[in-house]
C-alpha positions as CSV (number, residue, x, y, z in Angstrom):
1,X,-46.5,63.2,30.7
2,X,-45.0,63.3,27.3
3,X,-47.5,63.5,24.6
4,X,-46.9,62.0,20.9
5,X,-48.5,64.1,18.8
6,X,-47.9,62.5,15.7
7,X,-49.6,59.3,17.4
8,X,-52.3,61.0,19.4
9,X,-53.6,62.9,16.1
10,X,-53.3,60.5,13.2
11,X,-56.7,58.5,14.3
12,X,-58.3,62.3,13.8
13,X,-56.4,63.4,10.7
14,X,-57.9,59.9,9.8
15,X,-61.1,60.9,10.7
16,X,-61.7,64.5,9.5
17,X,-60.5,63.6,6.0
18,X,-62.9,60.3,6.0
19,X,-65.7,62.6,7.6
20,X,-65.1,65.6,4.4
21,X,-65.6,62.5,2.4
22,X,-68.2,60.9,3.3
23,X,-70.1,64.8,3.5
24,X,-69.1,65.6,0.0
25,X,-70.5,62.1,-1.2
26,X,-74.0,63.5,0.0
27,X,-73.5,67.2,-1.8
28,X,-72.8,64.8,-4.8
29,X,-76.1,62.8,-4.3
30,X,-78.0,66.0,-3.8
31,X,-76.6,67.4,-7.2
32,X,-77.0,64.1,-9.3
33,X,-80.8,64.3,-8.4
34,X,-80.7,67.5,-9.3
35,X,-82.5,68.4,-5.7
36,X,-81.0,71.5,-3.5
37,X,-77.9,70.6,-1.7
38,X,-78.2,71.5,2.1
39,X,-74.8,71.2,2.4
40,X,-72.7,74.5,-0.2
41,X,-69.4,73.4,1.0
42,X,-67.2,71.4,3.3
43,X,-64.1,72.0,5.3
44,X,-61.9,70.5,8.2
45,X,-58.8,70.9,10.5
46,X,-56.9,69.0,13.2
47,X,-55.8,71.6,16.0
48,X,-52.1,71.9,16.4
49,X,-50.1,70.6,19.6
50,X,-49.6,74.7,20.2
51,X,-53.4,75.2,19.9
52,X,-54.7,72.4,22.2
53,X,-51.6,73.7,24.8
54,X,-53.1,76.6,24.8
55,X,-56.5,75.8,25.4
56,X,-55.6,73.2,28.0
57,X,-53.7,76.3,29.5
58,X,-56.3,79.0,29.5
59,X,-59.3,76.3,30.2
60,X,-57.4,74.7,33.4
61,X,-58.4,71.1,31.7
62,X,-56.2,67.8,32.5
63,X,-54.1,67.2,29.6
64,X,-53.7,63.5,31.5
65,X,-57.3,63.3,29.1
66,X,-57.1,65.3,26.5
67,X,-59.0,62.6,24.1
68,X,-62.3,63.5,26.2
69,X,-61.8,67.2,27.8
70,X,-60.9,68.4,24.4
71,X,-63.7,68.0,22.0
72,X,-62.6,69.8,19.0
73,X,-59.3,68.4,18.6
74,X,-61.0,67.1,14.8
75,X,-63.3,69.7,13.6
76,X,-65.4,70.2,10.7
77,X,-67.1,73.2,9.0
78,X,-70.1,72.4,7.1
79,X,-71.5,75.8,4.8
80,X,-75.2,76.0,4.7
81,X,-76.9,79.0,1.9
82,X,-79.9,78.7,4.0
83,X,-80.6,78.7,8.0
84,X,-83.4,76.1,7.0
85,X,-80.1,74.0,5.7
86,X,-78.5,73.7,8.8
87,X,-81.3,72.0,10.3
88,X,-81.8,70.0,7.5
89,X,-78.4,69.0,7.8
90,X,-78.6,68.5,11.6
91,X,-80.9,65.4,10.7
92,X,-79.1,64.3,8.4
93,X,-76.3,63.8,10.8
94,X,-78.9,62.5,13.4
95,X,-79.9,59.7,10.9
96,X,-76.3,58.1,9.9
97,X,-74.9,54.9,11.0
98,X,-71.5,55.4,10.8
99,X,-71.0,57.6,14.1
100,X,-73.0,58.4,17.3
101,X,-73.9,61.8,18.2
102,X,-72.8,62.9,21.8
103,X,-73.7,66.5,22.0
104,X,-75.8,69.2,19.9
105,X,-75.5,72.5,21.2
106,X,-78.4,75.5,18.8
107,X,-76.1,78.5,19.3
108,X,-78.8,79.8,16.4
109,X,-81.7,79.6,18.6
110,X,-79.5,80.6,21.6
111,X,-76.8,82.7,20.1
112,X,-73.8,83.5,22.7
113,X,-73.4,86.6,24.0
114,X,-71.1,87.8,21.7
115,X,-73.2,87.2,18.7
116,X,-72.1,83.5,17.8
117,X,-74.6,81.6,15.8
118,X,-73.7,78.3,14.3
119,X,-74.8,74.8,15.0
120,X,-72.3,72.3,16.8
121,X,-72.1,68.4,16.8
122,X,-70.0,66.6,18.8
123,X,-69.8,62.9,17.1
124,X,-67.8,60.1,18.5
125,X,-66.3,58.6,15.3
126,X,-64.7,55.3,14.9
127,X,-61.4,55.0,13.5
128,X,-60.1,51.8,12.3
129,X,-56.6,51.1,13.2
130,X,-54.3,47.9,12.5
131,X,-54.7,46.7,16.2
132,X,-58.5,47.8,16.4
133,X,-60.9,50.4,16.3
134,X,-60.3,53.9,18.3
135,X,-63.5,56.1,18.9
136,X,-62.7,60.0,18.9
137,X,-64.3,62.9,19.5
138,X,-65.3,65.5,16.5
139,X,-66.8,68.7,16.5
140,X,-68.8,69.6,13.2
141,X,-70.0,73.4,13.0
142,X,-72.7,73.7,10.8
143,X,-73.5,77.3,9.6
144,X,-74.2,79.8,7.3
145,X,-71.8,81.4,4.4
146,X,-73.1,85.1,6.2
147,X,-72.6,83.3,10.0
148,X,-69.1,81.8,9.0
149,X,-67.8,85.6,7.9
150,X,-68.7,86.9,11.3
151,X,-67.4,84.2,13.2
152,X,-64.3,84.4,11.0
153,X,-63.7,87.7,11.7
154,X,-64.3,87.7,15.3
155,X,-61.9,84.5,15.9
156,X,-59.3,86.9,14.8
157,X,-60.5,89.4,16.7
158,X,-60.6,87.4,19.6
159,X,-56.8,86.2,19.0
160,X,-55.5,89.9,18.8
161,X,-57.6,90.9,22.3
162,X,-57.3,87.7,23.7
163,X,-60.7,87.7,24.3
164,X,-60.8,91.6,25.6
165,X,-62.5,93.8,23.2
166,X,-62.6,97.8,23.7
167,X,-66.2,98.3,24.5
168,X,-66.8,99.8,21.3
169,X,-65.5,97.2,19.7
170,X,-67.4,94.8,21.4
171,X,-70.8,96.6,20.6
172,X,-70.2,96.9,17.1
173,X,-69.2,93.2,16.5
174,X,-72.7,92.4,18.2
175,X,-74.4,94.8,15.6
176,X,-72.3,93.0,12.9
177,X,-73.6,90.1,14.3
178,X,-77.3,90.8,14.0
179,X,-76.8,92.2,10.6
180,X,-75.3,88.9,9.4
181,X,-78.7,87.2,11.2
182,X,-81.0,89.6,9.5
183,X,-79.4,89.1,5.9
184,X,-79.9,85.2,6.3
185,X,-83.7,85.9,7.5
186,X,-84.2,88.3,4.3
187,X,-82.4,85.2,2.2
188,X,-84.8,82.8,3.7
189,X,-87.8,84.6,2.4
190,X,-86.9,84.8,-0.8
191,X,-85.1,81.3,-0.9
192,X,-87.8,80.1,-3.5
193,X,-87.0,82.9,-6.0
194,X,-82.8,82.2,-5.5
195,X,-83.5,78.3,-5.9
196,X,-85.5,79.1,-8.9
197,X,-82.6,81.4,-10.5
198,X,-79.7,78.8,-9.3
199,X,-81.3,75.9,-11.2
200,X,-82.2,78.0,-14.1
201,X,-78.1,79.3,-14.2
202,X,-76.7,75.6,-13.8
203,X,-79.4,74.8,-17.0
204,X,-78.2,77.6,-19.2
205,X,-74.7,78.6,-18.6
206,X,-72.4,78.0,-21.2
């Protein structure tokens, strides 16, 4: 089967940039109410046709159904300052209209074996077209800024290895890991006292 990629991605090009909208619009709200925003910051991609290749290649999935075996095609990255934020913005997600939730995988609560932590939402999003509306499948990450320079790092990690770190290696990315966890617990505690100091900045600078 040929694909047409230009065809088979615009609906999630469509639908990440909408999504980054929409999730900027309630970072906005948050700020004109002057309340903490759970979400810091917002980003998004649309894999390449040479990145979902590969991971059709490497995963043995049917490319015949791409649309469902791949659910990250669209993806999203929402920042969190707090671990507290992520679930806040879990329900947030939970409680709009606009798409339906189809998984929720806590990689917080049960971090992978590397040392992963993040939260993942699959969504199915509709995407309205001239001749009708196309639902696709999103991934949105939801983590923190310390969580999101681990899993940074070892995504690149991961790309020089392919996936097969020395052993020493390996063990010190899991330390890494558990340092990144422990600096968001130690933030967490004194979240009051950095709240308190970010509103008092915003009041006074300039």
């Amino acid at each position: 089967m040929t694909i047409e990629w230009e065809e088979m991605l615009a609906p999630y090009n469509q639908a990440v940039e909408e999504l980054k909208v929409k999730l900027k619009g309630i970072r906005r709200e948050y700020t004109r109410k002057n309340i903490h925003s759970p979400i810091e910051f917002v980003t998004g991609r649309v894999k390449t046709p040479e990145s979902i290749a590969e991971k059709v290649r490497v995963r043995h999935l049917d490319k015949n159904h791409l649309e469902t075996e791949v659910q990250d095609i669209g993806g999203l990255r929402v920042m969190c300052q707090f671990v507290e934020d992520i679930y806040d913005v879990v329900q947030l997600l939970r409680e709009r209209q606009d798409f339906e939730i189809v998984t929720e995988r806590d990689y917080i609560l049960n971090k992978k074996a590397s040392g992963y932590r993040s939260y993942h939402v699959v969504i199915s999003y509709p995407v309205e077209k001239i001749d009708g509306i196309q639902h696709v499948l999103l991934e949105i990450q939801i983590r923190t800024l310390a969580m999101n320079f681990w899993a940074t790092i070892e995504h690149s990690l991961n790309y020089k290895y392919a996936g097969d770190y020395p052993k020493t290696l390996h063990r010190r990315l899991e330390r890494a890991a558990e340092a990144a966890f422990q600096l968001d617990k130690e933030m967490s505690e004194i979240r009051e006292d950095i709240q308190i100091a970010q509103d008092y900045f915003k009041t006074n600078k300039g």
